[in-house]
C-alpha positions as CSV (number, residue, x, y, z in Angstrom):
1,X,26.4,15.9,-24.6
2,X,26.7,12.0,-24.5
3,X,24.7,10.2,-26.7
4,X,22.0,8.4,-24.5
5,X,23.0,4.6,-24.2
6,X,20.6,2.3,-26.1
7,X,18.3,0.8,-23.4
8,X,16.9,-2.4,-24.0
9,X,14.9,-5.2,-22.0
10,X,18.0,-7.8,-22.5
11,X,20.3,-5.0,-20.8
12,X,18.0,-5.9,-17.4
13,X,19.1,-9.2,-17.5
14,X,22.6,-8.2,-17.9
15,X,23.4,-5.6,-15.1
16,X,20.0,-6.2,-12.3
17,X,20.0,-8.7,-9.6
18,X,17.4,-11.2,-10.5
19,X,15.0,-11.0,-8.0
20,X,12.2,-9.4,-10.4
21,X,11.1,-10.7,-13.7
22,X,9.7,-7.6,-15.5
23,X,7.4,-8.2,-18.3
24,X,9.3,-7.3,-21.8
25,X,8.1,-4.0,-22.6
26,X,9.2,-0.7,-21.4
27,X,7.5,2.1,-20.7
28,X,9.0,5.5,-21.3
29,X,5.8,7.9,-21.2
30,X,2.8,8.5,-18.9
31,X,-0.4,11.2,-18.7
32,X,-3.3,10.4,-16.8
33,X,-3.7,6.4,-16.4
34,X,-2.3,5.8,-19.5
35,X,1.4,4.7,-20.4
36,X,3.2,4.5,-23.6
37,X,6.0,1.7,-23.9
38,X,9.2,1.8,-26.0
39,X,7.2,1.7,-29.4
40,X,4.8,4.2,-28.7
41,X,2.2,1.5,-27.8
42,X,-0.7,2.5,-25.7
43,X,-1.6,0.8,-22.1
44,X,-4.3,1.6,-19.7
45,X,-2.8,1.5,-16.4
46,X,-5.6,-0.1,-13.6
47,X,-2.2,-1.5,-11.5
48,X,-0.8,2.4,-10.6
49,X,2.6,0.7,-9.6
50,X,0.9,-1.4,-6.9
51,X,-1.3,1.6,-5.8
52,X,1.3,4.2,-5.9
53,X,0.0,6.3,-9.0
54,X,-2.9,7.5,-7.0
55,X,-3.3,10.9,-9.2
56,X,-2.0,8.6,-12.5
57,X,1.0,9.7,-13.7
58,X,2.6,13.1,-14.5
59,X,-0.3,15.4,-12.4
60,X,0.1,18.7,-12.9
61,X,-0.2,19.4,-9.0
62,X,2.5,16.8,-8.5
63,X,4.7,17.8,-11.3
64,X,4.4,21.7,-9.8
65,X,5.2,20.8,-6.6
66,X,8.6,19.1,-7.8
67,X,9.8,21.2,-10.0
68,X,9.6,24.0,-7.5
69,X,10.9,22.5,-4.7
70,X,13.7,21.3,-7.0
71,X,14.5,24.7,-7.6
72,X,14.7,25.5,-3.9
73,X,16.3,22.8,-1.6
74,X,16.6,18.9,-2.3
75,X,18.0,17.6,1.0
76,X,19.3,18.4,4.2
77,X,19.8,15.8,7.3
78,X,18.0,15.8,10.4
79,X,20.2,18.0,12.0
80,X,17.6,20.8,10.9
81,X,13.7,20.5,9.6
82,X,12.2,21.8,7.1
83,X,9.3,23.8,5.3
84,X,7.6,21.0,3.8
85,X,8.3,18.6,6.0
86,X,6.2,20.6,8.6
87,X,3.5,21.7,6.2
88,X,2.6,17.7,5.3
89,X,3.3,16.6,9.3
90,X,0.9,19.5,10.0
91,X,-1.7,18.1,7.2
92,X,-1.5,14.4,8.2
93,X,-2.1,14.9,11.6
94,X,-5.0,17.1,11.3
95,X,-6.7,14.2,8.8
96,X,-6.5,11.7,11.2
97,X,-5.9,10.3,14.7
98,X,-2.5,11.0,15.1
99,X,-0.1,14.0,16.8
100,X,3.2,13.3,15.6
101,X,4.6,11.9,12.2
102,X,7.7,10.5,11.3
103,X,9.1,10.7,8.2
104,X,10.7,7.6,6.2
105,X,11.1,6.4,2.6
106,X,8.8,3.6,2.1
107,X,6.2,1.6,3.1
108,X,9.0,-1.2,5.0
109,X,10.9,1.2,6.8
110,X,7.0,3.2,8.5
111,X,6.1,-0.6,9.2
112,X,10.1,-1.1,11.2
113,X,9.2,2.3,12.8
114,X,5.9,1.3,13.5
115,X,7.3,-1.9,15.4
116,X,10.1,-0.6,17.1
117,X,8.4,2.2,18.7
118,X,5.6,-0.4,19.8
119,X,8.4,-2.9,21.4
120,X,10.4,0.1,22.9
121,X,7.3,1.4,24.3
122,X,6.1,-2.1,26.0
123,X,9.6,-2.4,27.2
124,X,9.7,1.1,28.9
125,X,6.1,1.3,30.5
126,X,5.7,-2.5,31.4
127,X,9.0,-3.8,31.0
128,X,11.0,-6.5,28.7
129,X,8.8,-9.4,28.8
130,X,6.4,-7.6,27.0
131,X,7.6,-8.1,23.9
132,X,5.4,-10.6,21.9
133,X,3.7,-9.2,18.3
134,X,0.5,-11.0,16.9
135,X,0.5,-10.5,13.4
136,X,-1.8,-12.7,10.2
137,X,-1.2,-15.1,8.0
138,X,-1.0,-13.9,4.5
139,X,-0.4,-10.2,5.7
140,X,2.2,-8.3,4.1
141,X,4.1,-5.8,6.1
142,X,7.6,-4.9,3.9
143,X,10.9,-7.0,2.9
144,X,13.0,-5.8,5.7
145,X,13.8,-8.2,8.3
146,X,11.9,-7.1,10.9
147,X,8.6,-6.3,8.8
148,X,8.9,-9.4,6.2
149,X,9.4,-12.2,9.6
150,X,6.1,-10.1,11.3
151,X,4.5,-10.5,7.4
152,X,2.4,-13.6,7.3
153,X,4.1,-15.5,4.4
154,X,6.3,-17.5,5.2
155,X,7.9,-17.8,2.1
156,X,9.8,-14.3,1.9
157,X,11.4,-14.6,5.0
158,X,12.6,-18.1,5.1
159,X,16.3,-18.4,4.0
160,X,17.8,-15.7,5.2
161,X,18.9,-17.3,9.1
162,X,17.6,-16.5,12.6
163,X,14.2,-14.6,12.5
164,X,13.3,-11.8,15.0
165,X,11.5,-13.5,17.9
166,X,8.6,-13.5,19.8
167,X,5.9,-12.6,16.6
168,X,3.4,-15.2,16.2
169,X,0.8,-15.2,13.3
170,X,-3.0,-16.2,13.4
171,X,-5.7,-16.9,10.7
172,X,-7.2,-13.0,9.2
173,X,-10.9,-12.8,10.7
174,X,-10.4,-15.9,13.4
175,X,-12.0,-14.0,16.8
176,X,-11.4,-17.2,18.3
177,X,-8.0,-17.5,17.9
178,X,-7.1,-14.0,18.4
179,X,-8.6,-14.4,21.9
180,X,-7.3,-17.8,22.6
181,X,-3.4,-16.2,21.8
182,X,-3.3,-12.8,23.4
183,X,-2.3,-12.1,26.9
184,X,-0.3,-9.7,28.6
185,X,2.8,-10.6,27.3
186,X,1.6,-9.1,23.9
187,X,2.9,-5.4,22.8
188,X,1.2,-4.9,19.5
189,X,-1.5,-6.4,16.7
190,X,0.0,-5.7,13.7
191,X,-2.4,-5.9,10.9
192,X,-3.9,-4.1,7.5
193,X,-7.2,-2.9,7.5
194,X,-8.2,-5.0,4.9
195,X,-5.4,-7.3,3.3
196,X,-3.7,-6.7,0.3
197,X,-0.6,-9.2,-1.3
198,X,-3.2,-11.4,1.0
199,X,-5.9,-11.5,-1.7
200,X,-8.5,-8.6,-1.0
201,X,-9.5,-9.8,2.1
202,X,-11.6,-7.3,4.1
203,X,-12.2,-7.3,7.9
204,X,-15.2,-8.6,9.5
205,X,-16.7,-6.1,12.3
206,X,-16.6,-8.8,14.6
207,X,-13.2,-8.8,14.4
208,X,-11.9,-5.4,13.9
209,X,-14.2,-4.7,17.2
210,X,-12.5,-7.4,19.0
211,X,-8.8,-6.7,18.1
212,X,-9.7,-3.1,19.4
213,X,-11.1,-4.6,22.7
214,X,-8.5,-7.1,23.4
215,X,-5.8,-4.6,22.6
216,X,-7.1,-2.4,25.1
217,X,-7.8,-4.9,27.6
218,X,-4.0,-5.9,27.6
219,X,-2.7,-3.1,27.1
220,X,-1.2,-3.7,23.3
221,X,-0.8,-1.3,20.7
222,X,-2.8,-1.8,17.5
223,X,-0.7,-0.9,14.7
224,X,-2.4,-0.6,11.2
225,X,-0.5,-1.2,8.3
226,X,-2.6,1.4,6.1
227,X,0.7,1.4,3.1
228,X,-1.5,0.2,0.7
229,X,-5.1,1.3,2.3
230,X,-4.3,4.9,3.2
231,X,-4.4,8.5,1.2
232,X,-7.8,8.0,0.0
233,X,-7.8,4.2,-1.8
234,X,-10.8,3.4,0.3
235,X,-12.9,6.0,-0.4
236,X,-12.2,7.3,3.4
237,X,-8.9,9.6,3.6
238,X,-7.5,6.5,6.4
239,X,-9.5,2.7,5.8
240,X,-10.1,3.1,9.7
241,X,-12.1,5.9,9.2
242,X,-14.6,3.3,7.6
243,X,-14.4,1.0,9.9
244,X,-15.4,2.7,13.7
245,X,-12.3,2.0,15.1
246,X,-9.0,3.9,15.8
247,X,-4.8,2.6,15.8
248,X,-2.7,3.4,18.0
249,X,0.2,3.5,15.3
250,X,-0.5,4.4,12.0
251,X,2.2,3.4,8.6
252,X,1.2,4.9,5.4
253,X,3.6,4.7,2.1
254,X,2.9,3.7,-1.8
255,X,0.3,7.0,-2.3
256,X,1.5,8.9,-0.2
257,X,3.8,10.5,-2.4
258,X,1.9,9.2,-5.9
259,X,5.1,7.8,-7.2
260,X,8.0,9.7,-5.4
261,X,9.2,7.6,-2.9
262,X,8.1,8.6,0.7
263,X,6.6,6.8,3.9
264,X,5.3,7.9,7.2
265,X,4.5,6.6,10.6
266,X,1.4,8.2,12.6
267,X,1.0,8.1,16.0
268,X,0.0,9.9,19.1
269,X,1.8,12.1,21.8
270,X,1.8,9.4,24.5
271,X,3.3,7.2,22.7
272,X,6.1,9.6,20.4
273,X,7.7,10.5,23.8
274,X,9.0,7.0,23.8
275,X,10.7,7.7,20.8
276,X,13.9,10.3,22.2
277,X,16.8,11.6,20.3
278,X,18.8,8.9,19.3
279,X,16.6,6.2,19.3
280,X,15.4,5.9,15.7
281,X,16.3,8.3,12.4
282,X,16.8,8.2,8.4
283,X,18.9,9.9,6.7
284,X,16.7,10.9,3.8
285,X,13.3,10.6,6.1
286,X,11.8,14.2,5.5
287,X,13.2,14.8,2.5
288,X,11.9,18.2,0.9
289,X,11.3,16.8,-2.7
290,X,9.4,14.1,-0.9
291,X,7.5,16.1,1.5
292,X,6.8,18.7,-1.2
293,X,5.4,16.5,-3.3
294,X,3.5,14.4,-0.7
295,X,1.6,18.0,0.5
296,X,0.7,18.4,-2.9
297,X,-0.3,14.9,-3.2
298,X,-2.0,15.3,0.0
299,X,-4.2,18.3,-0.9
300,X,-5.7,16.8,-4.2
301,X,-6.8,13.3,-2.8
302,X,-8.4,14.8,0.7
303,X,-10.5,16.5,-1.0
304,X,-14.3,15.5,-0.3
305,X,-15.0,15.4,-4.1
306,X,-11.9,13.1,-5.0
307,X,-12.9,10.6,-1.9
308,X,-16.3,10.8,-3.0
309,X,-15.1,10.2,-6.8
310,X,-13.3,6.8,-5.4
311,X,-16.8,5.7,-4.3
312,X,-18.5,6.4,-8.2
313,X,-15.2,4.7,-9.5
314,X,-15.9,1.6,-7.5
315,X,-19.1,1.4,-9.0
316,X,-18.0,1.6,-12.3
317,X,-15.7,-1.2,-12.0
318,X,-18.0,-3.4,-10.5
319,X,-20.1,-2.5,-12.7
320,X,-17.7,-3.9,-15.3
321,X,-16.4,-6.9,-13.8
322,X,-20.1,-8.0,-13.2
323,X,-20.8,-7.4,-17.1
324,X,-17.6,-9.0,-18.4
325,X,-18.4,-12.0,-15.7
326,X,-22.0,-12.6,-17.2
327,X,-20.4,-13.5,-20.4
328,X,-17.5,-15.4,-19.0
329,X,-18.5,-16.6,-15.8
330,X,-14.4,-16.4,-14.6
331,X,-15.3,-14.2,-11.0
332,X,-16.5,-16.3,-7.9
333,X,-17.1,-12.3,-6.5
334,X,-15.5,-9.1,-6.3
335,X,-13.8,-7.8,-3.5
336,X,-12.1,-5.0,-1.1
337,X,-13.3,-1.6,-1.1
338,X,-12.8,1.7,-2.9
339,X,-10.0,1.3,-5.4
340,X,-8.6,-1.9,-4.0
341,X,-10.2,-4.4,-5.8
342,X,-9.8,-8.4,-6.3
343,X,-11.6,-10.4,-8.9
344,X,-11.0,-13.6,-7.1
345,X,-11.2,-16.6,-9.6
346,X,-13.9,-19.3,-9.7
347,X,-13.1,-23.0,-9.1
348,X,-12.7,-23.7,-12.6
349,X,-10.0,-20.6,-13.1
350,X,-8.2,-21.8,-10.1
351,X,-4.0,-20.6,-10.6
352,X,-4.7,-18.4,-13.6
353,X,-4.7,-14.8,-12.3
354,X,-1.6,-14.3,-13.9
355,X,-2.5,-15.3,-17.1
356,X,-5.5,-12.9,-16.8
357,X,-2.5,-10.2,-16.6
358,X,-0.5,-11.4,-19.2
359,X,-3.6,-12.0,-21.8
360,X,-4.8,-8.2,-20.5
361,X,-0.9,-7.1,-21.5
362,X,-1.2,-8.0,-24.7
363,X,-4.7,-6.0,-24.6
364,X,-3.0,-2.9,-24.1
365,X,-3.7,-2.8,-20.2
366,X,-2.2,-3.3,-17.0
367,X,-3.6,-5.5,-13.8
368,X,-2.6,-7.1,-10.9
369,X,-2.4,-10.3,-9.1
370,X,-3.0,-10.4,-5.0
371,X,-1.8,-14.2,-5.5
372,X,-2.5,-16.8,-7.9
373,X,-6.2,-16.8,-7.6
374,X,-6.9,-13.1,-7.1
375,X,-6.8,-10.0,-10.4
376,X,-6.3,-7.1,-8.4
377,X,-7.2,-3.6,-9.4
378,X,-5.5,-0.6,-8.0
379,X,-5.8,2.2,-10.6
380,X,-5.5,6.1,-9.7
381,X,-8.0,7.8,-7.8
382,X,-8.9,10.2,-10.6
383,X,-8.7,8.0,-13.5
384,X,-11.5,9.0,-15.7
385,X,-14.5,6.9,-16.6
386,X,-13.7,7.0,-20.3
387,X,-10.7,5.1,-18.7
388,X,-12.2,2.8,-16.7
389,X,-14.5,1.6,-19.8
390,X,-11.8,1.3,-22.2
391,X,-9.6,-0.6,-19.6
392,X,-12.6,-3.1,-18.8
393,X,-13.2,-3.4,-22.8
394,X,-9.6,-4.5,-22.9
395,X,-9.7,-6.9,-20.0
396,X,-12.8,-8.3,-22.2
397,X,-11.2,-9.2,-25.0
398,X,-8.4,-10.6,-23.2
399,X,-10.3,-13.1,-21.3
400,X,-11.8,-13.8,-24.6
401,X,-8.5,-15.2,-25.6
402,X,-8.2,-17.2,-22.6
403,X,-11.9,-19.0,-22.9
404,X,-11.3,-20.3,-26.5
């Protein structure tokens, strides 16, 4: 057997395109929400790849479910279904809204789904003038073309020529606005159900109410972007479960699979029909591995005790953040829901987020940022209270280091 190659961090710099700048450790080992770099140093893991690790890493369930689908069948195209496949579409659709699924491989490619099916379904029932999306500023919907142009930051998607057209973006929570832009030129909404890259930003009733309303009063689809919301981060299986109202389209990704890479679109049977052979496919979308895992995923997080554990684990980190904030008054407040949580930064920590994570990395633990202001927490649904204290004694004393 070939000797394995000696892997270092300079090697990244060497043979990846340079569009990430990983921190300098790397980690080779995970159980539960800890990870263990290179040198056998410890981390506790609160950022679960960008809520992705929703069981932490290595679950048994998950691990099971791999190994023996990998011992059974790793791909075939659409040409045929298969077993798991089913089994999850069958699972998804009886834990929410939706009748039909289609399968993808990330978050990006449920959200161009997602949109297409909403334009090709405007352009078959009311024809091609109804084409317009409404979509928020500082929402994040993928880096494809198509998802990172209807994403609200402008940044990603400038540089790269001509945008797609007709998708205009309004302030998150502005009723006003919303009602002042939308006519019946408008297919879809596109939004999350509480923002993410955005910085934590839940919906107000008001307004979740009213994009519902207007929606249906011009006949628009209302497509929510649950990729990093969904499988259980909010303490509700779907975040519109929590919030009274229901999509019409449906993306979920990142948890879905807990770390193997799989995405789905929801939606009804009204709307699926539009959708005929031909007009929209993957090549690796329904993937056994994926699906198999996903199911497995699936079953553990839908659970009424695991949903109802997210809840106790919010509490716990507020908890937490409140304590560490009444000795270092750094938190103007503490937002989202479930186990999508922003520290947003007072006026005098203004721009430091990421210092918070690189101080809390050389703690031993690993955070977020939902932009510069904003510490963002998205740990795994099960991750144990012992955990969650030893994390939030580590994010202590790293915010010690930044107040002396």
């Amino acid at each position: 057997m070939a000797m394995e190659m000696n892997v270092q961090r300079e090697l990244f710099d060497e043979v990846m395109v340079p569009c990430y700048s990983p921190m300098e450790m790397i980690p080779v080992k995970g159980e539960g929400s800890s990870l263990w770099d290179q040198e056998g140093n410890q981390y506790i893991d609160f950022a679960g790849g960008i809520a992705v690790s929703c069981l932490g890493h290595c679950h048994p369930a998950m691990v099971n479910a791999l190994t023996e689908q990998g011992q059974k069948l790793w791909h075939l195209s659409n040409v045929m279904t298969n077993e798991p496949a089913l089994r999850l579409a069958k699972k998804l659709t009886d834990l929410c809204f939706a009748d039909k699924v289609f399968f993808a491989n990330s978050g990006a490619e449920a959200n161009e789904a997602a949109l297409k099916l909403a334009r090709r379904y405007a352009a078959d029932v009311f024809g091609p003038e109804k084409s317009q999306i409404i979509a928020f500023k500082q929402g994040f919907h993928g880096r494809t073309f198509f998802t990172v142009t209807v994403g609200g930051q402008a940044a990603y998607s400038d540089g790269f020529g001509p945008k797609p057209g007709d998708i205009i973006h309004l302030d998150y929570n502005d009723v006003d606005a919303l009602r002042a832009h939308i006519s019946d030129r408008t297919c879809a909404i596109m939004m999350e159900p509480l923002q993410g890259e955005g910085g934590i930003i839940p919906p107000t009733a008001e307004f979740v109410q009213t994009v519902r309303e207007l929606c249906d009063k011009h006949n628009a689809l209302l497509i929510f972007d649950e990729v990093q919301t969904g499988n259980g981060r909010t303490g509700e299986f779907y975040a519109y479960q929590g919030l009274g109202i229901t999509p019409d389209i449906l993306s979920t990704a990142k948890s879905l699979g807990g770390g193997f890479p799989i995405g789905a679109m929801l939606t009804t049977n009204k709307l699926a029909e539009h959708f005929k052979v031909g007009t929209h496919g993957s090549t690796y979308g329904g993937n056994p591995l994926a699906c198999a895992v996903a199911e497995a995923v699936i079953d553990v997080v839908s659970q009424p005790q695991t949903l109802a554990g997210v809840k106790e684990r919010e509490a716990l980190f507020r908890q937490g953040l409140e304590a560490i904030n009444n000795k270092y008054h750094i938190f103007s407040e503490i937002r989202g829901k479930g186990l999508l949580l922003g520290a947003a930064l007072n006026e005098q920590w203004q721009g430091k987020a990421r210092d918070v994570l690189v101080a809390a990395g050389k703690q031993g633990l690993m955070v977020l940022v939902a932009g510069a202001n904003v510490v963002r927490f998205t740990p795994s649904l099960v991750i144990t209270p012992q955990e969650i204290a030893e994390g939030l004694a580590r994010l202590d004393k790293a915010i010690a280091t930044l107040v002396e």
